[in-house]
C-alpha positions in Angstrom: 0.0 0.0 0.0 1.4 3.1 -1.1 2.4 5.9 1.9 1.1 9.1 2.1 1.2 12.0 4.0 -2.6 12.8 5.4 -1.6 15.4 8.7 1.0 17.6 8.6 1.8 20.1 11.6 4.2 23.1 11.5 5.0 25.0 14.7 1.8 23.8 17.0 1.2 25.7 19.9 -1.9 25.8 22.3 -2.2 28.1 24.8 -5.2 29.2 27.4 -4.5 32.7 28.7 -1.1 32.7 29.7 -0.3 28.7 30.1 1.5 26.8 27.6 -0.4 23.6 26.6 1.2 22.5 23.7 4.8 23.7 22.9 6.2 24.0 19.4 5.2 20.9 17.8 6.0 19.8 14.0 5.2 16.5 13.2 3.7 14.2 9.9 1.4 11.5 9.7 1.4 9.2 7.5 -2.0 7.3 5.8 -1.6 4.2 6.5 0.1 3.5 10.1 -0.9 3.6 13.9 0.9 7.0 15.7 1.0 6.2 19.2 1.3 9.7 21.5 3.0 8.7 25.1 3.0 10.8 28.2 1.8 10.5 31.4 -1.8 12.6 32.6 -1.2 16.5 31.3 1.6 16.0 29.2 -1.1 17.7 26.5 -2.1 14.5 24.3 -5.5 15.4 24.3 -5.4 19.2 23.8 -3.0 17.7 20.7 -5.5 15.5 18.9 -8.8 17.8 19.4 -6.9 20.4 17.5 -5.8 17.5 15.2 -10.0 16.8 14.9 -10.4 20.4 14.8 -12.5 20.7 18.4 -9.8 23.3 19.4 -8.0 25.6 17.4 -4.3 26.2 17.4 -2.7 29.5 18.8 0.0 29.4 16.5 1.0 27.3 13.6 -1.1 25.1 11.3 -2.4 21.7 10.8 -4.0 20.6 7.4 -5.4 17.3 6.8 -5.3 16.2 3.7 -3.4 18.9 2.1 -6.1 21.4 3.5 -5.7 23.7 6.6 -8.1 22.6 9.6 -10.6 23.0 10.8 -12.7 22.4 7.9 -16.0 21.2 8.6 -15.7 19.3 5.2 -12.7 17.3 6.3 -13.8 16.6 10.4 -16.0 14.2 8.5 -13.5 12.5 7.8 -12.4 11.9 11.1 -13.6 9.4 13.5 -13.0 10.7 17.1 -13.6 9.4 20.2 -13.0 11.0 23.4 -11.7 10.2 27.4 -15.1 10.6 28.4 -18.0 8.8 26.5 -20.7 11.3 24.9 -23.5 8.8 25.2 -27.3 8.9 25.9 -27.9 6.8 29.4 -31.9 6.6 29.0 -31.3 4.3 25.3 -30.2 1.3 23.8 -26.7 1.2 22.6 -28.1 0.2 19.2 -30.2 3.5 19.4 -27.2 5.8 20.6 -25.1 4.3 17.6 -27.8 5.2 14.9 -28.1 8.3 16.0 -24.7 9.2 15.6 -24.3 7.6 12.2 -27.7 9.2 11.2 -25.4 12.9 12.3 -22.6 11.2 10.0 -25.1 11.4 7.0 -25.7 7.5 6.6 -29.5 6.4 6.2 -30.8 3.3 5.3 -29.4 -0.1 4.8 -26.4 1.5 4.7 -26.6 2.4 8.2 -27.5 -0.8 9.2 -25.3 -2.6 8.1 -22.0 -0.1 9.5 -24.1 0.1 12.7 -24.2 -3.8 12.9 -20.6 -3.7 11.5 -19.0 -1.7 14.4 -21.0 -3.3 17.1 -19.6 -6.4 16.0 -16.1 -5.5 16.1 -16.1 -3.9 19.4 -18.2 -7.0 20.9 -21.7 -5.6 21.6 -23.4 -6.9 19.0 -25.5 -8.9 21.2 -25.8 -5.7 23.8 -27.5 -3.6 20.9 -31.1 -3.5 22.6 -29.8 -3.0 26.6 -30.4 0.3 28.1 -26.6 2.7 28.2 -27.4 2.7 31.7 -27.1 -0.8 32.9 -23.1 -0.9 31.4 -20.3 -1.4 32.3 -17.7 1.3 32.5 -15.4 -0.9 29.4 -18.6 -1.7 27.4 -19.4 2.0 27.0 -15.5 2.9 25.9 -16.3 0.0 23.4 -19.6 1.5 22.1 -17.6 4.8 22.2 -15.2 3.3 20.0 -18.4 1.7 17.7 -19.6 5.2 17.5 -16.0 6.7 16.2 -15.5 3.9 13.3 -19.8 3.6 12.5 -19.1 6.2 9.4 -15.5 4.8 8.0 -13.9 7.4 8.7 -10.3 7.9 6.9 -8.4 9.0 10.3 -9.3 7.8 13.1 -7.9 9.5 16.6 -8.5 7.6 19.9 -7.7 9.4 23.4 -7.0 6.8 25.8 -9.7 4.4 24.0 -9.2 1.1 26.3 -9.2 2.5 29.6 -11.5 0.1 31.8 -11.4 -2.6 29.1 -10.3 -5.9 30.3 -7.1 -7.6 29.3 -8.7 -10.1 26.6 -10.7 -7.6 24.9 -8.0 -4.5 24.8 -5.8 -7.0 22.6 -8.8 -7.6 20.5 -9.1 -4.1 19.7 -5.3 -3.5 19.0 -5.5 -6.5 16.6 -9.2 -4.5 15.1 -7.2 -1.8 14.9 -4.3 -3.0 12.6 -6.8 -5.2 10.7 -8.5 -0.8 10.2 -4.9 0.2 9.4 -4.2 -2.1 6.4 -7.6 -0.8 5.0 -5.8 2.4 4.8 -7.2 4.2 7.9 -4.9 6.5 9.7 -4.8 5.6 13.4 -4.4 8.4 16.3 -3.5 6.9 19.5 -2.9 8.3 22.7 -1.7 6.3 26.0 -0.1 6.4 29.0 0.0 2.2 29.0 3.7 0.8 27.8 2.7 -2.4 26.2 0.3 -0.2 23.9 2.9 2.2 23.3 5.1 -1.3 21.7 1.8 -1.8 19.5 2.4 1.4 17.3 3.7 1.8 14.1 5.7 4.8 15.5 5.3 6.5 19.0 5.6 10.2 19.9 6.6 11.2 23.8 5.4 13.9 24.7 5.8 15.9 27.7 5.1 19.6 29.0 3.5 19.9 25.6 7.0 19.3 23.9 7.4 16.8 21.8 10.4 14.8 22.9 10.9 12.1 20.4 9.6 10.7 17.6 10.2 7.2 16.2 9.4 3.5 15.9 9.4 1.8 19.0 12.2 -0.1 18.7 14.1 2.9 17.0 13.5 4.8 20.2 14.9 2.1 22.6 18.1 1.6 20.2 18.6 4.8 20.7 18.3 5.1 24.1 20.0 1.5 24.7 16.9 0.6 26.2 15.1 -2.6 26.7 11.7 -1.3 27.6 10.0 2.0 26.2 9.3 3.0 29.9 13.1 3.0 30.1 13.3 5.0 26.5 10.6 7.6 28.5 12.3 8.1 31.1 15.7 8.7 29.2 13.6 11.4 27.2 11.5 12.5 29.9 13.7 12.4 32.7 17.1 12.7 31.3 19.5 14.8 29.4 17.5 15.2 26.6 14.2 16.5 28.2 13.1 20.1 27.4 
């Protein structure tokens, strides 16, 4: 599959009033891989990707997605995004919350049905589709968040912290669903604060203080580190000469 570039960002700053979020960053993505972001809880990960999704805007600097500068309501629907906290309706069914967001998406009909039926399967709750949001689980409503993201095939598709609460069996589930949406061509937006994750990516950003401290494959960064775990790579970067 041939590579190209689908995010580009040149000088990416954030601020609110007089604090820093997001410091300076320039960094491409690449259709198709899986870019991991690593930091630990206000490292600014999530202020990164909603201006990616164009939910925030930039202080200074530029993204454009697909050659265009963001936001651009056009091009947000190309993104599937799906957020730390779930966005869902407690008082309906999870097949009725996931309709309603792909009828928001534009799809109608038989069309709907079946990507509604599509993503349910994938993230496990196809057989949950007539419960109530209310009666789940904290992991089975990140999974229907997850449905909700993918439910319009999106071409990029950024997930903050997407497997938090999800048990063991069905996180590496979802990483393998994930790689299967990746060699459809789907650009993949990850951001985590779990290590074994992090190994999962096709390349992995650290990211701390808003900087961005690194940028490679995995096992590029803990070559060049003479690491033998990315924690040990994160705390070189994060913790050692090189941190900013």
């Amino acid at each position: 599959m041939t590579h190209q570039n689908v995010i580009r960002m040149n000088h990416v700053s954030k601020s609110y009033g007089k604090k820093r979020i997001v410091e300076d960053i320039c960094l491409s993505i690449e259709r198709p891989e899986i870019l991991g972001l690593l930091g630990p809880s206000g490292a600014g990960k999530t202020t990164l990707v909603k201006m990616i999704a164009g939910i925030e805007e930039v202080t200074d600097g530029e993204i454009c997605l697909l050659g265009e500068r963001m936001p651009r309501l056009k091009l947000m629907e190309q993104i599937g995004y799906m957020a730390q906290s779930d966005a869902l309706y407690g008082e309906l069914t999870a097949k009725e919350n996931i309709y309603f967001f792909a009828k928001l998406y534009g799809l109608r009909g038989k069309t709907m049905k079946g990507q509604c039926e599509k993503a349910l399967e994938l993230v496990g709750l196809l057989d949950d589709q007539n419960k109530i949001i209310d009666t789940f689980s904290g992991g089975m409503k990140r999974r229907l968040s997850l449905a909700i993201a993918l439910v319009h095939h999106p071409r990029i598709l950024i997930l903050d912290e997407p497997t938090v609460g999800i048990d063991p069996v069905l996180r590496n589930q979802i990483w393998e669903q994930l790689h299967e949406l990746k060699n459809e061509g789907i650009t993949i937006i990850v951001t985590t604060h779990v290590m074994d994750e992090a190994e999962r990516c096709d390349r992995l950003g650290m990211i701390r203080n808003g900087r961005l401290l690194a940028l490679d494959t995995p096992e590029g960064l803990k070559q060049d580190t003479r690491s033998q775990t990315i924690e040990e790579a994160f705390l070189f970067y994060g913790g050692g000469a090189h941190a900013q």
